[in-house]
C-alpha positions in Angstrom: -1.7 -10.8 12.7 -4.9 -11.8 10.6 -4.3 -9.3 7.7 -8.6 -9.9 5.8 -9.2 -6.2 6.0 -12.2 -4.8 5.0 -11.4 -2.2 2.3 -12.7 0.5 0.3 -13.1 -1.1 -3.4 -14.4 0.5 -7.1 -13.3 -1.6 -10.3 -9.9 -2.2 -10.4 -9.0 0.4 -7.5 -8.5 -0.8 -3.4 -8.0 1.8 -0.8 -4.5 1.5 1.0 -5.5 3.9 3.9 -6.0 0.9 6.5 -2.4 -0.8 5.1 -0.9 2.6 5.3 -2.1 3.0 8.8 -0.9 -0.2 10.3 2.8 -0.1 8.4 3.0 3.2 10.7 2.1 1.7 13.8 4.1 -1.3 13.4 7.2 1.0 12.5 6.6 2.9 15.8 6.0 0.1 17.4 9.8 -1.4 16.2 11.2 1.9 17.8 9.5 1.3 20.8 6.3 3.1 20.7 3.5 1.9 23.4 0.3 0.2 22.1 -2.1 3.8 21.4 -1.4 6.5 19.6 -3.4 9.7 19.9 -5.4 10.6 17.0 -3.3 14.2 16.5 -0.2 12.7 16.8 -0.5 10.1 13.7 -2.8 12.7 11.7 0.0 14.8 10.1 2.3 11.2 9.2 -0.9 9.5 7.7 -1.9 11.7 5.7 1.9 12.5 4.0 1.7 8.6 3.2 -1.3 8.5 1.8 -0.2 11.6 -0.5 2.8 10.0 -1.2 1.5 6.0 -1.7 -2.4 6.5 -1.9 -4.1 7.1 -5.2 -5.2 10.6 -6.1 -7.7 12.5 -3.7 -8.8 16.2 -3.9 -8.7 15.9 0.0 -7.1 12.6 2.1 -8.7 11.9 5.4 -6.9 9.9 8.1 -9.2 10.2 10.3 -10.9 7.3 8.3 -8.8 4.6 8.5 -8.0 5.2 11.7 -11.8 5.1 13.0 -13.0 2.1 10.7 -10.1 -0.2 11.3 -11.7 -1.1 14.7 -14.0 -2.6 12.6 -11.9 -5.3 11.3 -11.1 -7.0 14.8 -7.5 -6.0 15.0 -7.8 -2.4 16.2 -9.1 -0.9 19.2 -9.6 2.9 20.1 -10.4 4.7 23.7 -11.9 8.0 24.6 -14.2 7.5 21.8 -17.0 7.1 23.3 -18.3 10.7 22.8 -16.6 11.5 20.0 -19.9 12.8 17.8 -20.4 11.5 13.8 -20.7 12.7 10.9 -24.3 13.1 9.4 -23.7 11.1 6.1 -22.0 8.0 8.3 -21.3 6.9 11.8 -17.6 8.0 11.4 -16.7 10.4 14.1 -15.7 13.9 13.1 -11.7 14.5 12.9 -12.8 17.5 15.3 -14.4 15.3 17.5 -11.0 12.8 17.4 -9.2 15.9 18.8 -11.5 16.9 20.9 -11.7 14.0 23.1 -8.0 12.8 22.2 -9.2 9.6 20.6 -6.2 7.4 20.5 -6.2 4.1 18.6 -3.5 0.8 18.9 -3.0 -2.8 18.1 -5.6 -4.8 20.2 -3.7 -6.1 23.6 -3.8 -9.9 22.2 -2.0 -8.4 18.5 0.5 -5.8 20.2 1.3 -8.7 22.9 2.1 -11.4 19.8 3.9 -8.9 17.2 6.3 -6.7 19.7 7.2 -9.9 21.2 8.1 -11.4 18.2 10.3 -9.7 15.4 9.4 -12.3 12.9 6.0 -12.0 13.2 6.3 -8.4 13.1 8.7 -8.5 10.1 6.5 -11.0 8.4 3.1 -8.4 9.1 5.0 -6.0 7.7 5.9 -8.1 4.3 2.9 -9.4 4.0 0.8 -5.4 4.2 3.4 -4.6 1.3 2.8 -7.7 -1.1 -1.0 -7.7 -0.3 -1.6 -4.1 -0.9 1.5 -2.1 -2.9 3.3 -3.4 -5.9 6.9 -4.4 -5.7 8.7 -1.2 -7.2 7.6 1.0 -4.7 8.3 -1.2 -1.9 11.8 0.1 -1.1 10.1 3.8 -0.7 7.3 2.9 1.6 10.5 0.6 3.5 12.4 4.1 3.6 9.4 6.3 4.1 8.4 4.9 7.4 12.1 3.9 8.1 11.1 0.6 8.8 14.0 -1.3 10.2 13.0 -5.3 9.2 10.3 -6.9 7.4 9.9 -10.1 5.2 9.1 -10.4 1.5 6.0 -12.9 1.0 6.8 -15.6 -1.9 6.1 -14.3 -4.9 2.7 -16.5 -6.8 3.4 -15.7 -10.1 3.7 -17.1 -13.5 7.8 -17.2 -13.6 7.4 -17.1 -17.8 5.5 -13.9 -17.1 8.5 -11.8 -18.1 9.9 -13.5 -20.9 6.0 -13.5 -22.5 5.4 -10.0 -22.0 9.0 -8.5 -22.9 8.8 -11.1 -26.3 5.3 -9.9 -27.1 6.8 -6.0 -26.9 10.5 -7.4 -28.6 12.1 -6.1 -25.6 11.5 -2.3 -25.7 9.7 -0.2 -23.6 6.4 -0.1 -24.7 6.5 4.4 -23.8 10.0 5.4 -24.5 11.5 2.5 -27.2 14.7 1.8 -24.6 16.4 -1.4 -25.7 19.6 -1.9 -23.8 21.0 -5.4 -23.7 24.3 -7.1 -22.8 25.3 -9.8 -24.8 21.7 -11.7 -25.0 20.6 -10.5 -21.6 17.9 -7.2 -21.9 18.7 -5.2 -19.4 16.8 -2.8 -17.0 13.3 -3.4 -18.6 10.6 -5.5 -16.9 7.2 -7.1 -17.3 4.7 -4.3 -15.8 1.1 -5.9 -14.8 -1.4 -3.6 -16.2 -4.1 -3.7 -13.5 -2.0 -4.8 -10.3 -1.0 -8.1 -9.6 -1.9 -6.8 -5.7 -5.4 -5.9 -7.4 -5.8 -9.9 -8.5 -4.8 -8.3 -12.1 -3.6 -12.2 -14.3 -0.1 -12.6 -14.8 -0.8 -12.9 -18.8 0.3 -11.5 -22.0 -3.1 -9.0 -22.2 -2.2 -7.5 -18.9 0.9 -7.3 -19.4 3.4 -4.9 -21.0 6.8 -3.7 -21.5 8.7 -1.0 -19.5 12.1 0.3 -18.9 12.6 0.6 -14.6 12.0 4.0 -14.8 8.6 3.9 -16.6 7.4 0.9 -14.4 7.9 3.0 -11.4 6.3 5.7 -12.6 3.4 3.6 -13.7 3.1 2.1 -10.8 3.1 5.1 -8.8 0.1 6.9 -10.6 2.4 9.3 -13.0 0.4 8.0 -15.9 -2.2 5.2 -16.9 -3.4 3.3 -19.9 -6.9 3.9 -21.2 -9.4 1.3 -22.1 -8.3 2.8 -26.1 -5.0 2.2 -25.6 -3.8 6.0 -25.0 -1.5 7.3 -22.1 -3.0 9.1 -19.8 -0.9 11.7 -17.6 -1.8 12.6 -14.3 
């Protein structure tokens, strides 16, 4: 599967609203599912995961991925020929989806290559979670969607990046001061990348910095930021 999507971008934040989309289908599709799914049947699941993994909205709108990912060649929808749009784009209406039961799959080439192939489809699904989430909250997205295989991609990194970052901090967490350490080994802290490594964010000192697990997962999942002045910032 050719994973170039076309997606939402402004600074340092990328919309995961098409990734989210297609981990779904391929789940489903590892249980068994058929190639479409109807738009009211994957509206309530898409948008609990992009509550859960997407950033912060006022509102979340599945409707959009799930229209504009036939846009990106791997995609195709049916009984949406009707289906009228919105006045400020030409995405249709979520009404309009349930209206005319707009359902939405894999393109017959993809869904013929990936459910034939669990590697392929194990690797698809590796490759959406190193592209698009970082590491620590791979496991939940894994558990979320109950996905039963999937590959991790090789990780390009700077392999000093840890050792740089936790030196630079003198192994503590950079918000709550945890030190542990057995014998010479620190334990249970890691090298955070400020602006995500997923986001192109450098693996260097200045983007990096210090965190227990717990604070890195909770960083990473939008519980609190770092402002440009060097302040915490909790959601």
């Amino acid at each position: 599967m050719e994973l170039n999507l076309n997606v939402w971008k402004r600074g340092n934040q990328r919309a995961v609203h098409k990734p989210l989309l297609l981990l779904y289908a391929l789940s489903q599709y590892q249980k068994g599912h058929d190639r479409f799914f109807s738009y009211k049947e994957i509206d309530e699941p898409l948008k609990d995961l992009l509550i859960e993994f997407g950033p912060y909205r006022k509102s979340h709108h599945p409707e959009y991925p799930f229209w504009r990912l036939q846009n990106d060649g791997i995609w195709e929808l049916k009984n949406h020929e009707h289906a009228q749009p919105r006045s400020s784009n030409t995405d249709a209406k979520k009404s309009e989806l349930l209206k005319y039961d707009v359902a939405g799959g894999l393109t017959q080439i993809e869904f013929d290559a990936i459910v034939s192939n669990q590697d392929k489809m194990a690797r698809a699904i590796g490759e959406l979670l190193e592209q698009f989430f970082p590491e620590t909250i791979h496991d939940d997205i894994v558990d979320a969607l109950d996905i039963q295989e999937y590959l991790n991609k090789p990780h390009k990194r700077d392999p000093n990046f840890r050792q740089k970052v936790l030196t630079a901090y003198g192994y503590k967490c950079a918000i709550c001061g945890f030190d542990c350490r057995l014998g010479h080994a620190s334990i249970g802290l890691e090298a955070a990348h400020i602006k995500w490594h997923q986001s192109k964010g450098p693996s260097t000192v200045d983007n990096g910095i210090a965190m227990c697990a717990l604070h890195h997962k909770a960083f990473d999942r939008g519980v609190f930021t770092i402002t440009y002045d060097l302040k915490l910032s909790v959601s």
